[in-house]
DONU-60003 format. One line per 2 residues: number of its first residue (from 1); for each residue y, z, x of N, C-alpha, C. Coordinates in Angstrom, 1 decimal. Last residue first. Example, Ala and Ser with C-alpha at 12.3 -4.5 7.8 and 13.67 -1.06 7.14 Angstrom:
# residues 2
2	-2.2 7.1 12.8 -1.1 7.1 13.7 0.0 7.9 12.9  -5.7 7.8 13.2 -4.5 7.8 12.3 -3.3 7.8 13.2
# end
This chain:
# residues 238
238	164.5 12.6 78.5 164.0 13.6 79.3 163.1 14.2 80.0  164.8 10.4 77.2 164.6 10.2 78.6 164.5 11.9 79.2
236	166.7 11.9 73.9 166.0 10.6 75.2 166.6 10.5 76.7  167.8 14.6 73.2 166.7 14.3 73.5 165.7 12.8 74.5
234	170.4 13.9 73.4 169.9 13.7 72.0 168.2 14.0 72.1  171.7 13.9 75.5 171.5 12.1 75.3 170.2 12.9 74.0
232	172.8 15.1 78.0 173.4 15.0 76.2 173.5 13.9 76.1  171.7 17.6 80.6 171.3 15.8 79.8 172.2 15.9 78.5
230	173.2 18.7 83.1 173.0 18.7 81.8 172.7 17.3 80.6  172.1 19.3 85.7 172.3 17.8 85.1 171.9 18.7 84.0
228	173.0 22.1 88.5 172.4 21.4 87.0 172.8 20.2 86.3  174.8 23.5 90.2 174.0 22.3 90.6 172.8 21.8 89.5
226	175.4 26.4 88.4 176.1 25.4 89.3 174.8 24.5 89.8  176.6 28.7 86.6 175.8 27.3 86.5 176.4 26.8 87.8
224	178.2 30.9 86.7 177.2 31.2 87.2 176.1 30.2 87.0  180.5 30.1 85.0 180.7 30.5 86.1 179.3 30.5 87.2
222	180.6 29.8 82.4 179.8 28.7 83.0 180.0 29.2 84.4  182.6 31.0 81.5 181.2 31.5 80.4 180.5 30.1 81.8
220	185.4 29.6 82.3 184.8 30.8 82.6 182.9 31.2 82.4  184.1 26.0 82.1 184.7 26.9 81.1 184.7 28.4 82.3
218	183.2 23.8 82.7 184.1 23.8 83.3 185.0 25.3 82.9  180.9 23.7 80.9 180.9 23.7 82.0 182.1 23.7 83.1
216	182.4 22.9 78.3 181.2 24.3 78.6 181.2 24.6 80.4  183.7 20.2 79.0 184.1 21.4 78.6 183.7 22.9 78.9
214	181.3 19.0 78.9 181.7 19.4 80.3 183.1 20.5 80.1  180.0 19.3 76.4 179.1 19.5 77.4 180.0 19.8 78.7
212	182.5 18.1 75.1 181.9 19.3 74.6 180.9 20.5 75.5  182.0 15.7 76.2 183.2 16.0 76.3 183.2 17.7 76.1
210	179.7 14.7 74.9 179.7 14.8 76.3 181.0 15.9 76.7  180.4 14.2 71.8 179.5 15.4 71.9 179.4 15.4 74.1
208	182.2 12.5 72.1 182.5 14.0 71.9 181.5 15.2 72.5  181.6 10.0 72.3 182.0 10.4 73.5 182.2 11.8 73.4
206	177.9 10.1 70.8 179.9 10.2 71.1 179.7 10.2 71.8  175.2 8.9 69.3 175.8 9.6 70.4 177.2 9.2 70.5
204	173.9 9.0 66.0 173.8 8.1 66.9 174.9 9.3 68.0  170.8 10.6 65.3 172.1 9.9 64.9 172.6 9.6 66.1
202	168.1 12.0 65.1 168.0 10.9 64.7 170.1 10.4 64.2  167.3 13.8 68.3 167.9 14.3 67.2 168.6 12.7 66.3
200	165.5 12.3 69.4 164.8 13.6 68.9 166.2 13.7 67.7  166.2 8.8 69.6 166.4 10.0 70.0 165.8 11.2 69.2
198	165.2 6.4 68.7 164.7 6.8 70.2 165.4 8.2 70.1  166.5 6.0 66.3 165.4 6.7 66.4 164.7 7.0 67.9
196	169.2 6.7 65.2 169.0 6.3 66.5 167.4 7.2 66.6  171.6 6.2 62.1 170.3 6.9 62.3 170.2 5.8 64.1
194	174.7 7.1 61.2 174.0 5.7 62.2 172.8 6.7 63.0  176.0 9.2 60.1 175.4 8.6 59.1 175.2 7.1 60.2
192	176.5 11.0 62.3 175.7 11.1 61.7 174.8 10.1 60.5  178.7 9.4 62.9 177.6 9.4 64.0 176.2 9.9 63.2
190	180.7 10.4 61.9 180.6 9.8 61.9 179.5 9.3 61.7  181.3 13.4 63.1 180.7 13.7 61.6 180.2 12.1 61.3
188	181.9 12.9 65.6 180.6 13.3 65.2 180.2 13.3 63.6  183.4 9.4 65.6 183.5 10.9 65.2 181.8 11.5 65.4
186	183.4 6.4 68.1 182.9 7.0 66.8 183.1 8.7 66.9  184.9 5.6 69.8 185.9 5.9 69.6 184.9 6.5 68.5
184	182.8 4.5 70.9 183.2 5.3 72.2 183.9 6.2 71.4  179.6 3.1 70.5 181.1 3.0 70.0 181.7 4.5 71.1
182	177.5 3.8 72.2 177.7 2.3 71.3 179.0 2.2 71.1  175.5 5.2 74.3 177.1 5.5 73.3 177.2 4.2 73.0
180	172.9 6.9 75.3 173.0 5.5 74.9 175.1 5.8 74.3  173.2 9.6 77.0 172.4 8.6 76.6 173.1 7.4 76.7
178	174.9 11.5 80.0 175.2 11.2 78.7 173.8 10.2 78.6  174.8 14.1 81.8 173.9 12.9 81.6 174.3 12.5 80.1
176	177.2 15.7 84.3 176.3 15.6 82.7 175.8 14.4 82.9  176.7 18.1 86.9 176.5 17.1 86.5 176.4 17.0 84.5
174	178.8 20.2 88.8 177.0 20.1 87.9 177.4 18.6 87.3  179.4 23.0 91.0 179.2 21.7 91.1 178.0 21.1 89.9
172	181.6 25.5 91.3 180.3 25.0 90.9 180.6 24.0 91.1  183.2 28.1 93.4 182.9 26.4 93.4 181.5 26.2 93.0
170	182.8 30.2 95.4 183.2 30.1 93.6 183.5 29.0 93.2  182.4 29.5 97.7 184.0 29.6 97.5 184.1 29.8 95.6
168	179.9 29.6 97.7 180.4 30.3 98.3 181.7 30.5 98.2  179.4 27.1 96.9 179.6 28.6 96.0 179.6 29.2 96.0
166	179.1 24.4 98.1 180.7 25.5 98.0 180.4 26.8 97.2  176.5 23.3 98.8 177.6 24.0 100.1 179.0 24.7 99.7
164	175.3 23.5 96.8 175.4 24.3 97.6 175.8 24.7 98.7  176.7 21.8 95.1 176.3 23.0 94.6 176.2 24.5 96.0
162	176.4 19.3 96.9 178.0 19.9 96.6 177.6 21.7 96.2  173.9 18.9 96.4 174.1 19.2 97.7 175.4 19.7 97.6
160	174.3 18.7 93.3 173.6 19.7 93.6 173.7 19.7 95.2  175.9 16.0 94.2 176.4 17.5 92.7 175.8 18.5 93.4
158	174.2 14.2 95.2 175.3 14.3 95.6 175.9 15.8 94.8  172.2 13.6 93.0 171.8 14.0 94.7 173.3 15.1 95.3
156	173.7 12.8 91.3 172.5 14.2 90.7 172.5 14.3 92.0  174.5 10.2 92.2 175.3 11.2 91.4 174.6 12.7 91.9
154	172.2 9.1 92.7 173.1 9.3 94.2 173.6 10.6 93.2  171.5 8.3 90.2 170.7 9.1 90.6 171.0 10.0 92.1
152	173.4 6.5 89.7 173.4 7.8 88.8 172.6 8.6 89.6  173.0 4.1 91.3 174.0 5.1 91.9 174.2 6.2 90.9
150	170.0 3.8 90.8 170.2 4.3 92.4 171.4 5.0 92.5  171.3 2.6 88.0 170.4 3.7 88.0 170.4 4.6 89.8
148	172.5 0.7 89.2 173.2 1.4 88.6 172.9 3.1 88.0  171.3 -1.2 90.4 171.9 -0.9 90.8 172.6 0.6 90.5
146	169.3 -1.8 88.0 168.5 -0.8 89.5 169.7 -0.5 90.1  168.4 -2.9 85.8 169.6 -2.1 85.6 169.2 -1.0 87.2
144	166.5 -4.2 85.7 167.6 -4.6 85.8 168.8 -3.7 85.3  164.2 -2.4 84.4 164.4 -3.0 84.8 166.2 -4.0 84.4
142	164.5 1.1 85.5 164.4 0.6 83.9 164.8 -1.1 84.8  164.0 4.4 86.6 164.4 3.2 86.5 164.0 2.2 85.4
140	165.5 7.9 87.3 164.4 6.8 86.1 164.9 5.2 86.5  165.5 10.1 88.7 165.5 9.1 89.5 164.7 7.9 88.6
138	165.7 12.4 87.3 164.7 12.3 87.7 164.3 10.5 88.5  168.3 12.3 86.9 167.9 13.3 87.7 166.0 13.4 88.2
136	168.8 10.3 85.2 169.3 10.1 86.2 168.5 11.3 87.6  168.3 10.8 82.2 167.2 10.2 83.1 167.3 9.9 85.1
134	171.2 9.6 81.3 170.3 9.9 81.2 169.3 9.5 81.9  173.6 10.0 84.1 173.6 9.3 82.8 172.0 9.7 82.5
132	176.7 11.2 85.3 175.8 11.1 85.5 175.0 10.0 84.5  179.5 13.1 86.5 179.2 12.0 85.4 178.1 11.3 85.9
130	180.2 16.2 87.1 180.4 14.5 87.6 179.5 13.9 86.6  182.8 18.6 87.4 181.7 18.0 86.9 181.7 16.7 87.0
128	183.9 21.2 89.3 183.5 19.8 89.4 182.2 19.5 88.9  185.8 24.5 89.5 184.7 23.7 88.4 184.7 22.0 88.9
126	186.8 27.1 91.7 187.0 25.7 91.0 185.9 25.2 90.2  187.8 29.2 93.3 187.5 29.3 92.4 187.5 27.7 91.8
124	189.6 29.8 95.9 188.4 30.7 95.6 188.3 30.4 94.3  192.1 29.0 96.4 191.9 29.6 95.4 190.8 30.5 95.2
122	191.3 27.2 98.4 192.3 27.5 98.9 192.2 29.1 97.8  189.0 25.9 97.1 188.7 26.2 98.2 189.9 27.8 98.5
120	190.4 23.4 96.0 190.0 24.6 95.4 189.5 26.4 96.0  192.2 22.7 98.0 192.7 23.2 96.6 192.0 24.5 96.2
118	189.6 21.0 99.6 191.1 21.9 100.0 191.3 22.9 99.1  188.5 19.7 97.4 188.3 20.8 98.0 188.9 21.8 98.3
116	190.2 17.2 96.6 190.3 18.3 95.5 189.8 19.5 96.8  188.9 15.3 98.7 190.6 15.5 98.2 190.3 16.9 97.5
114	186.4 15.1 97.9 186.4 15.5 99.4 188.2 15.8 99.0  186.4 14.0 95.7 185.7 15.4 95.7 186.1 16.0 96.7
112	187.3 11.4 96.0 188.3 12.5 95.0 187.5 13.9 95.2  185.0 10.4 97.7 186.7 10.3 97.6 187.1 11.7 97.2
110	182.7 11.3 95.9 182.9 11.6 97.3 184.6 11.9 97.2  184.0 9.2 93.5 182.9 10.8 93.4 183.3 11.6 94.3
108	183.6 6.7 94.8 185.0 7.2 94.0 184.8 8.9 94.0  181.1 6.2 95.7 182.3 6.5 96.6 183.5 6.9 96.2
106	179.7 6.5 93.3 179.1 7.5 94.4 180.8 7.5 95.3  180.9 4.0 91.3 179.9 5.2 91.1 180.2 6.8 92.3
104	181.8 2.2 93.2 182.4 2.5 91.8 181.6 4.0 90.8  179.7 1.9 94.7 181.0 2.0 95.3 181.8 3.0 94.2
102	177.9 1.0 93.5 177.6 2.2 94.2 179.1 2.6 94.9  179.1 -1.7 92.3 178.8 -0.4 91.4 178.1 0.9 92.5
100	179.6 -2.9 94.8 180.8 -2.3 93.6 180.2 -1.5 93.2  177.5 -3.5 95.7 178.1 -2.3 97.0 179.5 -2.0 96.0
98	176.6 -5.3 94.3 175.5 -4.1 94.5 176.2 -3.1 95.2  178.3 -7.5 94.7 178.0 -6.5 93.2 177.2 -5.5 93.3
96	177.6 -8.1 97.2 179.3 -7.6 96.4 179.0 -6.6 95.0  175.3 -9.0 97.2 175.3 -8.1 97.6 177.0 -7.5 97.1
94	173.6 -10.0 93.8 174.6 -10.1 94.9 175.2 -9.4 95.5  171.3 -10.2 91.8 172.2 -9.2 92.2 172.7 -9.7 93.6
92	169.2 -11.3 91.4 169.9 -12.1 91.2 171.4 -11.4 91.0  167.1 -9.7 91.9 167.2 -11.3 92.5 168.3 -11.5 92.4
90	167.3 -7.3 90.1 167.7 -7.2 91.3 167.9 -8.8 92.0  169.0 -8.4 87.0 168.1 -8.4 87.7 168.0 -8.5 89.6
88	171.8 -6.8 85.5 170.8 -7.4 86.0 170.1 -7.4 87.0  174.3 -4.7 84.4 172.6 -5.1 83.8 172.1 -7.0 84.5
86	176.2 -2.3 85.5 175.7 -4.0 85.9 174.2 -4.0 85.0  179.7 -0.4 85.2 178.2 -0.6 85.3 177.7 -1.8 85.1
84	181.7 2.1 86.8 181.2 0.5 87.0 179.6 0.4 86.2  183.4 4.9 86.9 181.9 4.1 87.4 181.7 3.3 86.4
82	184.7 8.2 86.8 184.6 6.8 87.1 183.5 5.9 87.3  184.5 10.7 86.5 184.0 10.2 85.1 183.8 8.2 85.7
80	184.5 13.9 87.7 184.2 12.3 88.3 183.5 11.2 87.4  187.0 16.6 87.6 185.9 15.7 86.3 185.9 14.3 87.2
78	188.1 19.6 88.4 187.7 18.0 88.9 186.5 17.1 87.7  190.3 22.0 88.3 189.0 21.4 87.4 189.2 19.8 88.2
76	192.2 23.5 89.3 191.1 24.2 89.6 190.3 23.4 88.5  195.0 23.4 91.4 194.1 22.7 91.0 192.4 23.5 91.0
74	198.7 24.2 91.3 197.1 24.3 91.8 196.4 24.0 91.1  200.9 23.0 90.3 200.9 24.6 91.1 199.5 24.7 91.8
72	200.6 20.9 88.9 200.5 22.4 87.8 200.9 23.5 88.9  201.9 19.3 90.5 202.5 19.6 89.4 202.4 20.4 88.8
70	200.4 19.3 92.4 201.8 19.9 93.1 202.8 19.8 91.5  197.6 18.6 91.6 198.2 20.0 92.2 199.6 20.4 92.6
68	198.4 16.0 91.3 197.9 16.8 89.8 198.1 18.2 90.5  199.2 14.9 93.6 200.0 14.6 92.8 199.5 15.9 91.5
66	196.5 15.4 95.1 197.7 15.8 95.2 198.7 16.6 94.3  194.9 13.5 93.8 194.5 14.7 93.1 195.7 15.9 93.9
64	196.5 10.9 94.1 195.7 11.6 92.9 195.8 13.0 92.5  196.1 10.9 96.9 197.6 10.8 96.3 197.3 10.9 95.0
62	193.2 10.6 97.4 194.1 12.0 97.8 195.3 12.1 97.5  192.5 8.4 96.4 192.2 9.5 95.9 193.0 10.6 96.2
60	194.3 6.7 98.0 194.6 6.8 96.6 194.2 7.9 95.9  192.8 6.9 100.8 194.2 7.5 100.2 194.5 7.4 98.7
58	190.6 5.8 99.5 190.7 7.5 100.3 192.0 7.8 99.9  189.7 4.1 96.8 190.4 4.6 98.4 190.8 5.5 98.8
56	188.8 4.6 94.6 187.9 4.2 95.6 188.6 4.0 96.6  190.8 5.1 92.7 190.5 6.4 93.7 188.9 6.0 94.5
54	193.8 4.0 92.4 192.3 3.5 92.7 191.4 4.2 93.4  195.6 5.0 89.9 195.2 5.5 91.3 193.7 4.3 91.0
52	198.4 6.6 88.0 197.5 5.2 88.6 197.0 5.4 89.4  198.6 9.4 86.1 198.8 8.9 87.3 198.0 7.5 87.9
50	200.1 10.7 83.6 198.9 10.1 84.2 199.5 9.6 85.2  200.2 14.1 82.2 200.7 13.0 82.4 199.7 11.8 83.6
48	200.3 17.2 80.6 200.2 16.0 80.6 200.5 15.0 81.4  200.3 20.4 79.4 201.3 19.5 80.4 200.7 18.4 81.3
46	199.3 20.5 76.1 199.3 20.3 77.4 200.2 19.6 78.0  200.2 20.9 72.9 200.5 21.6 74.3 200.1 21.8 75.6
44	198.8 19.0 72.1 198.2 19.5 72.1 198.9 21.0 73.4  200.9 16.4 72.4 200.7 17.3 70.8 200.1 18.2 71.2
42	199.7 15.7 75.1 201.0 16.7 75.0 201.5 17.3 73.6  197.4 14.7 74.4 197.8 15.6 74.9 198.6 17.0 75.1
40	198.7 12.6 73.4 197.9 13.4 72.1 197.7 14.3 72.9  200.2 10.9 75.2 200.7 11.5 74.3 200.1 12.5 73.4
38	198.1 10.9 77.1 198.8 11.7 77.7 199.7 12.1 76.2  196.7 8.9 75.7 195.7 9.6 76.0 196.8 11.1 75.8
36	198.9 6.8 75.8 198.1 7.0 74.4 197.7 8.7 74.7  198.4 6.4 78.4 200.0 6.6 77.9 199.6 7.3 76.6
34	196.1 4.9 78.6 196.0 6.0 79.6 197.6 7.0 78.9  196.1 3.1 77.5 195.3 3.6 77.0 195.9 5.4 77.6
32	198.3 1.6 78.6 198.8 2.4 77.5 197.7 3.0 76.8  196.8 1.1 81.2 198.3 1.9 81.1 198.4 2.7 79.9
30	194.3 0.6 82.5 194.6 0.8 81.3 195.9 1.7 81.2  193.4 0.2 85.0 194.4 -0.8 84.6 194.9 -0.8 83.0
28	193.6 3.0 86.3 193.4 1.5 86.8 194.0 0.8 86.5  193.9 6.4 85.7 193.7 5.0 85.4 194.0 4.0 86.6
26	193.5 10.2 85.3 193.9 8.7 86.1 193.6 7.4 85.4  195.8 12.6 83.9 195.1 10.9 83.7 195.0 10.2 84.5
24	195.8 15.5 83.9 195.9 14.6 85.0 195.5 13.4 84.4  196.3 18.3 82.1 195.6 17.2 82.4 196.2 16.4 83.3
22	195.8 21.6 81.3 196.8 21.2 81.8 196.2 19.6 82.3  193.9 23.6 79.0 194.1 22.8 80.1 195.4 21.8 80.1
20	193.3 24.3 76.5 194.6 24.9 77.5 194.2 24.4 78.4  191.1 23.2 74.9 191.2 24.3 75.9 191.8 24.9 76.1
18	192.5 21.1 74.9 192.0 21.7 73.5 192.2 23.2 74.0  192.1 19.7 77.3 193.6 20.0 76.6 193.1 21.0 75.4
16	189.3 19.0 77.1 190.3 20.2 77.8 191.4 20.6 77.8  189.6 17.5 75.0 188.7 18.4 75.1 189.5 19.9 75.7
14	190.7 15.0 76.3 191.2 15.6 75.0 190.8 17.0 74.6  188.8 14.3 78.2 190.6 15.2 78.6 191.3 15.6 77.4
12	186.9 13.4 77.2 187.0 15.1 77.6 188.3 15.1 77.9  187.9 11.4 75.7 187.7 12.5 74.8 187.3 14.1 75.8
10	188.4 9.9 77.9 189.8 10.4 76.9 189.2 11.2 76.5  186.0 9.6 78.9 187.3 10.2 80.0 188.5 10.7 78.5
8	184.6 8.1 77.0 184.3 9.4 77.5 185.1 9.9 78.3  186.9 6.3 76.1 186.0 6.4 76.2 185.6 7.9 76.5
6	190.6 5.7 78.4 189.5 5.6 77.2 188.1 6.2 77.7  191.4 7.4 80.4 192.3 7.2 80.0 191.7 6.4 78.2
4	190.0 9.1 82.9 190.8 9.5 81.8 191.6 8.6 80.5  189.3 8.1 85.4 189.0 7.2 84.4 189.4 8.0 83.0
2	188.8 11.3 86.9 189.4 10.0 87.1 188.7 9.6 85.7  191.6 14.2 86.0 190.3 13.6 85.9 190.4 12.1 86.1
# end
């Protein structure tokens, strides 16, 4: 999985380890987050280990998701957790910064999606879930945050046209939509006691409770989902 290494990337690869899954860490520049990640892993009888990659380059992605197939034997879960985010105002958005976060969003996604196929393809059987954010599916915008919302909303575009060109190979494609997350590293039992009144359900959002959501979806019992944005944002923006 890319960006595995903190935050919502640690806790689903901790997830899927939970599973029996077998994990792949990518990282950037978080070594010992990423080293951390792989050790509680491997507590967890997973065959573990991370791999550096800047998977906004072609080749990096495909020496990624390579590297994760020639160790388990084959490759049958893709998680696109990667992506950049910007809070400002379109004026005063610069074109570098507008072609990062769609870059760091949508072209990492592509990359590593177009690598993995082969694989899965080869198998007849794969799960790709991609990282989305609330409200994304219906293309929500919110001021100064336009960059970032166009490249969540590419996300949902991008999943569901994947949906339907592989399910034919037993290849789903779906999306999650996380909310608001404050703290990355908060428990659910935690979470409970930090009331969040914008949301239906009144406590505050993990990285767990997402991790939980792509889990399900990457699971057997999810076989017959494919091209859906699962929102777990507590009820807001739906």
């Amino acid at each position: 999985m890319t960006g595995g290494a903190r935050g919502i990337g640690r806790a689903v690869a901790i997830e899927l380890g939970r599973a029996g899954a077998d994990v792949c860490v990518n990282y950037l520049k978080s070594e010992a987050a990423a080293n951390r990640t792989v050790r509680d892993l491997v507590g967890l009888k997973s065959d573990a280990f991370a791999v550096r990659a800047d998977v906004g380059k072609a080749r990096e992605a495909k020496r990624l998701v390579d590297a994760a197939a020639k160790r388990f034997g084959h490759l049958d879960i893709l998680v696109n957790n990667v992506g950049d985010f910007l809070v400002k105002r379109i004026g005063d958005t610069s074109e570098a910064e507008w072609r990062h976060i769609l870059d760091s969003n949508l072209t990492t996604m592509f990359l590593c999606t177009k690598a993995a196929l082969p694989h899965l393809r080869r198998q007849k059987w794969g799960r790709i879930v991609n990282v989305a954010c609330a409200g994304a599916y219906r293309a929500h915008g919110t001021a100064e945050m336009a960059a970032y919302y166009a490249a969540k909303a590419g996300v949902v575009a991008f999943t569901k046209a994947l949906a339907r060109e592989e399910g034919s190979h037993f290849i789903t494609a779906n999306a999650v939509a996380p909310g608001i997350i404050d703290d990355y590293d908060l428990s659910i039992d935690a979470a409970k006691a930090k009331a969040r009144k914008e949301f239906a359900i009144p406590r505050a959002e993990t990285s767990w409770d997402v991790a939980h959501a792509v889990t399900y979806l990457c699971s057997e019992d999810a076989g017959f989902v494919t091209g859906t944005v699962l929102q777990v944002s507590g009820g807001w923006l739906q």
